[in-house]
C-alpha positions in Angstrom: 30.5 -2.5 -0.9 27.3 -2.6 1.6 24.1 -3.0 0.1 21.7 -0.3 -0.8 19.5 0.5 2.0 15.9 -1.5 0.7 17.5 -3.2 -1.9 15.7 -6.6 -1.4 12.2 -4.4 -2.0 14.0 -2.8 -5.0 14.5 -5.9 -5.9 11.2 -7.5 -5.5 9.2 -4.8 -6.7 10.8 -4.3 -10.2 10.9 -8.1 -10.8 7.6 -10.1 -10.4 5.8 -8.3 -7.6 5.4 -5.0 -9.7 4.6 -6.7 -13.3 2.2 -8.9 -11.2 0.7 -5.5 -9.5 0.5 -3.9 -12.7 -1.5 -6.3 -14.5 -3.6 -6.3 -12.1 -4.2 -2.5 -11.1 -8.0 -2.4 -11.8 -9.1 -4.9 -9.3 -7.0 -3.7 -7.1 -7.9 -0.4 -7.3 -11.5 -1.4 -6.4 -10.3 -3.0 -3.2 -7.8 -0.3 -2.2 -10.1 2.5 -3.0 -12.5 2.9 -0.2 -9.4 2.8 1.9 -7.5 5.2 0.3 -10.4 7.8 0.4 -10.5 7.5 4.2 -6.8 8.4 4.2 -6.9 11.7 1.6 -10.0 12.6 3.8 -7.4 12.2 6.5 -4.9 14.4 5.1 -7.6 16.8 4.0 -5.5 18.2 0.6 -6.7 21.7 -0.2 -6.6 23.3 -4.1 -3.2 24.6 -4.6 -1.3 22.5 -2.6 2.1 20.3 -3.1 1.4 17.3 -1.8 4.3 13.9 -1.9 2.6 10.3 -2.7 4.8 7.6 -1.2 4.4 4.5 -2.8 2.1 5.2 -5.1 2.5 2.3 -7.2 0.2 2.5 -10.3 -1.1 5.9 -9.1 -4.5 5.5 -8.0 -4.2 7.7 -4.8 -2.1 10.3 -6.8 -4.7 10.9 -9.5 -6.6 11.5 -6.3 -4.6 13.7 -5.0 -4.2 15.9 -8.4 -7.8 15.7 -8.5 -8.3 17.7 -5.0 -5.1 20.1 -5.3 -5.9 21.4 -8.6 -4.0 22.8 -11.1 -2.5 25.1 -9.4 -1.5 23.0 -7.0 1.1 20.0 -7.3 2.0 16.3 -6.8 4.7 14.3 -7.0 4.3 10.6 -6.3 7.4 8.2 -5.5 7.8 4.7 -6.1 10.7 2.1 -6.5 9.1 0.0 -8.8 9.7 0.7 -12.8 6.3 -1.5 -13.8 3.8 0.3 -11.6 5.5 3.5 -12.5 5.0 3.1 -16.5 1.5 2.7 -15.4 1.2 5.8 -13.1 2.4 7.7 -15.8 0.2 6.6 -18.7 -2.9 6.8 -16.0 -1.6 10.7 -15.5 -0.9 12.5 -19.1 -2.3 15.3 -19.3 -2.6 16.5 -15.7 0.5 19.2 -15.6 0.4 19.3 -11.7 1.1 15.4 -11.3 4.7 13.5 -11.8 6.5 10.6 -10.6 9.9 9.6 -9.9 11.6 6.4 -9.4 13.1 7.0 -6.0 13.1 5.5 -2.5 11.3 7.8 0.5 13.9 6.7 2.4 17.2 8.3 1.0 15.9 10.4 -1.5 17.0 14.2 -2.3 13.4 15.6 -1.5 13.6 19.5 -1.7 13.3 20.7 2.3 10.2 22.0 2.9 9.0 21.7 0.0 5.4 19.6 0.5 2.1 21.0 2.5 1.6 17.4 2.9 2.5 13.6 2.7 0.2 10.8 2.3 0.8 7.0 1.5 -2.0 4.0 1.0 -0.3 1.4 2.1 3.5 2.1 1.1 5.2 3.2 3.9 5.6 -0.2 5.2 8.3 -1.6 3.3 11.1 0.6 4.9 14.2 -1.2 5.8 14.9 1.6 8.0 11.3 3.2 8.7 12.5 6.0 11.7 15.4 7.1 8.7 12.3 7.1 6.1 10.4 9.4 7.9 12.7 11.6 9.1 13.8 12.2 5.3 10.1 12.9 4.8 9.0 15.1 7.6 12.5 17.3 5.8 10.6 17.6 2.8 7.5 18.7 5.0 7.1 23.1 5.4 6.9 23.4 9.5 3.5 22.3 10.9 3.1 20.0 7.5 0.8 17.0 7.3 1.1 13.4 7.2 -1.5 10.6 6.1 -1.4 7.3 5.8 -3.1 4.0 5.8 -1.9 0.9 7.0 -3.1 -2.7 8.1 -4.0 -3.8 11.4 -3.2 -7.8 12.7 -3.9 -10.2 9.6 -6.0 -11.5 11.8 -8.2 -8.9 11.3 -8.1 -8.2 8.0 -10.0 -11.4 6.0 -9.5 -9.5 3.0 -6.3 -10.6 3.1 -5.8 -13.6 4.8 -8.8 -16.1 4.1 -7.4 -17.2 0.8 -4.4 -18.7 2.6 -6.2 -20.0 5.1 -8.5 -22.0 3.2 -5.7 -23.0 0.9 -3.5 -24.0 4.0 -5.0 -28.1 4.1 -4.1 -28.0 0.7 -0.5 -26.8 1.0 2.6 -29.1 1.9 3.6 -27.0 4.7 3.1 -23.5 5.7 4.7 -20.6 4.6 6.8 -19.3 7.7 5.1 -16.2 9.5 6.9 -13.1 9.3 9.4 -11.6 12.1 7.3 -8.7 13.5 8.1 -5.3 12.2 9.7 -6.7 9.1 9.1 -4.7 6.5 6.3 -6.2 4.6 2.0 -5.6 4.6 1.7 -6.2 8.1 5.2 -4.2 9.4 3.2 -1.6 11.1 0.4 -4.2 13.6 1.6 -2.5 16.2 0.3 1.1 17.0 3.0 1.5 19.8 5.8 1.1 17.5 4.4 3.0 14.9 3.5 6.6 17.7 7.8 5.4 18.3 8.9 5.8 15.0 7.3 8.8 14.2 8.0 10.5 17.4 11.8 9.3 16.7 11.7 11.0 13.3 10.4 14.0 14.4 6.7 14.1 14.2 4.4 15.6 16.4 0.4 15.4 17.2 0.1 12.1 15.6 -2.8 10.1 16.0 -3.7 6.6 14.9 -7.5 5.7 14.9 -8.6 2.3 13.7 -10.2 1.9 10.6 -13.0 -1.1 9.4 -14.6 -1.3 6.0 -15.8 -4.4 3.8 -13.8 -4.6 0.7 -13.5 -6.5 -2.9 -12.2 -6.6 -5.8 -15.7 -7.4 -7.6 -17.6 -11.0 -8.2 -16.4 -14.3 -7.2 -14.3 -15.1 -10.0 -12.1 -12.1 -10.2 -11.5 -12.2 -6.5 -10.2 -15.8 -6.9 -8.3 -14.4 -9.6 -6.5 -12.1 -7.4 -5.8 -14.6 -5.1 -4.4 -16.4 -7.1 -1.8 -13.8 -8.3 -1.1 -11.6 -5.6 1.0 -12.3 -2.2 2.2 -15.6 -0.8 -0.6 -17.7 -2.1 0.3 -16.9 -5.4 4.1 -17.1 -5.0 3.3 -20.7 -3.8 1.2 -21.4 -7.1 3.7 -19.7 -9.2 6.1 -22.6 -8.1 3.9 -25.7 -7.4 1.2 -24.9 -9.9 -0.1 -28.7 -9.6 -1.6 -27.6 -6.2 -3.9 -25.4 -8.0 -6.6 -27.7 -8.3 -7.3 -28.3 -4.8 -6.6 -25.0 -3.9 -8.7 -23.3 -6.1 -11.6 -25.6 -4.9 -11.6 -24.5 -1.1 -10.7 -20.9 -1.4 -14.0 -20.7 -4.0 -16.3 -22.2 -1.5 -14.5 -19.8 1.4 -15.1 -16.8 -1.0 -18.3 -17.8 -2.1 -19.8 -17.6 1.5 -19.3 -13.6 1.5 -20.9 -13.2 -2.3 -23.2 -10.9 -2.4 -24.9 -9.3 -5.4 -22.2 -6.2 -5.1 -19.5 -8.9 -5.2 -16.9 -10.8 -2.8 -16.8 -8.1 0.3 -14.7 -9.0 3.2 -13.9 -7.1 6.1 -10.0 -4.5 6.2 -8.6 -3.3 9.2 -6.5 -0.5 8.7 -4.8 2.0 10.8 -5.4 5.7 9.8 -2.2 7.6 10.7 -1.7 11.2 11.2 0.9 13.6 12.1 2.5 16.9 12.0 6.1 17.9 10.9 
């Protein structure tokens, strides 16, 4: 029998990834937020609207979303981890026009045309099969419905989420191996050529993809070491060799400390702001 289409980010993402990203949903709600906002102001949702969250994880952009479509309008957010969904739901009781689902925007029944609009900070990256994933969603979009989204530039570009690793990288026995471009994963969608082909491919028209920069963090020094420390491949590598951790910690707290400010650790996201039309 063949493998489920994603099933090695079903995998991850109900295992240690999503209990990881649960635990810590309030820092990382800080960091995400600013971005998020630039990608609802994107999309634009209007009060009585049905709007699909993909990837929502612990529902920060889909509390958002309820927030500007009302209660006469609707959301439903989608998610393949169990962990960050538990959370989403707690964080949304008593807001009738929000609900989640455990499903995968790539093969899910979605009802056709069913959504004014689609929006995703950060989730649509992960698709095994991204032109299949799209096309499934731009079915569940009326005619002429919108798409949002937000997604990181290079790593290069984004210190936010690479200077932790980089400091740590002396400290490390070798480095992690980069990533094949356009595997799914953060950085999947670098390239703004591939992501005008996929959507094109699955059916979308007018799209648009403007870069995005804004200084981020998750608050003072030590809670931004903390997340280092637990989230992404520096923290896998902890996880397993936690004797490193001492010489680690050391350099990525004077790399973080030189961007302290009294507002807290801020360093600079590139994101792409994506949008279309079904």
């Amino acid at each position: 029998m063949s493998e489920a289409p994603n099933a090695g980010q079903v995998a991850y993402w109900n295992e240690t990834a999503g209990r990881t990203w649960a635990d810590a949903q309030a820092p990382l709600d800080r960091q995400l937020a600013p971005l998020g906002a630039r990608g609802i102001a994107e999309l634009a949702p209007t009060k009585g609207e049905r709007i699909l969250d993909i990837g929502c994880g612990a529902g920060a952009s889909s509390l958002a979303l309820a927030e500007a479509v009302g209660p006469s309008g609707e959301v439903l957010g989608l998610d393949i981890s169990g962990p960050l969904l538990a959370l989403a739901r707690r964080r949304g009781e008593g807001r009738p026009q929000l609900r989640f689902e455990q499903a995968d925007a790539q093969t899910a029944a979605l009802p056709p045309a069913g959504f004014d609009g689609a929006f995703s900070r950060f989730g649509v990256m992960f698709f095994a099969d991204p032109t299949a994933a799209f096309a499934n969603i731009r079915k569940a979009l009326k005619p002429g419905g919108r798409l949002a989204f937000v997604c990181w530039r290079r790593p290069d570009e984004s210190p936010i989420m690479t200077l932790p690793m980089q400091a740590a990288l002396p400290h490390l026995p070798e480095p992690p191996p980069p990533p094949t471009p356009g595997a799914p994963g953060p950085f999947a969608f670098a390239d703004p050529e591939r992501v005008q082909a996929i959507l094109t491919s699955a059916g979308f028209g007018d799209v648009a993809i403007t870069p995005y920069d804004e200084k981020v963090g998750a608050g003072d020094l030590a809670t931004v070491l903390d997340l280092a420390f637990r989230i992404g491949p520096l923290g896998a590598i902890l996880r397993d060799r936690p004797e490193l951790r001492p010489q680690v910690e050391a350099a990525v707290r004077a790399a973080l400390a030189e961007h302290e400010a009294p507002d807290g650790v801020k360093l600079n996201a590139a994101v792409w702001i994506v949008a279309a039309r079904a």
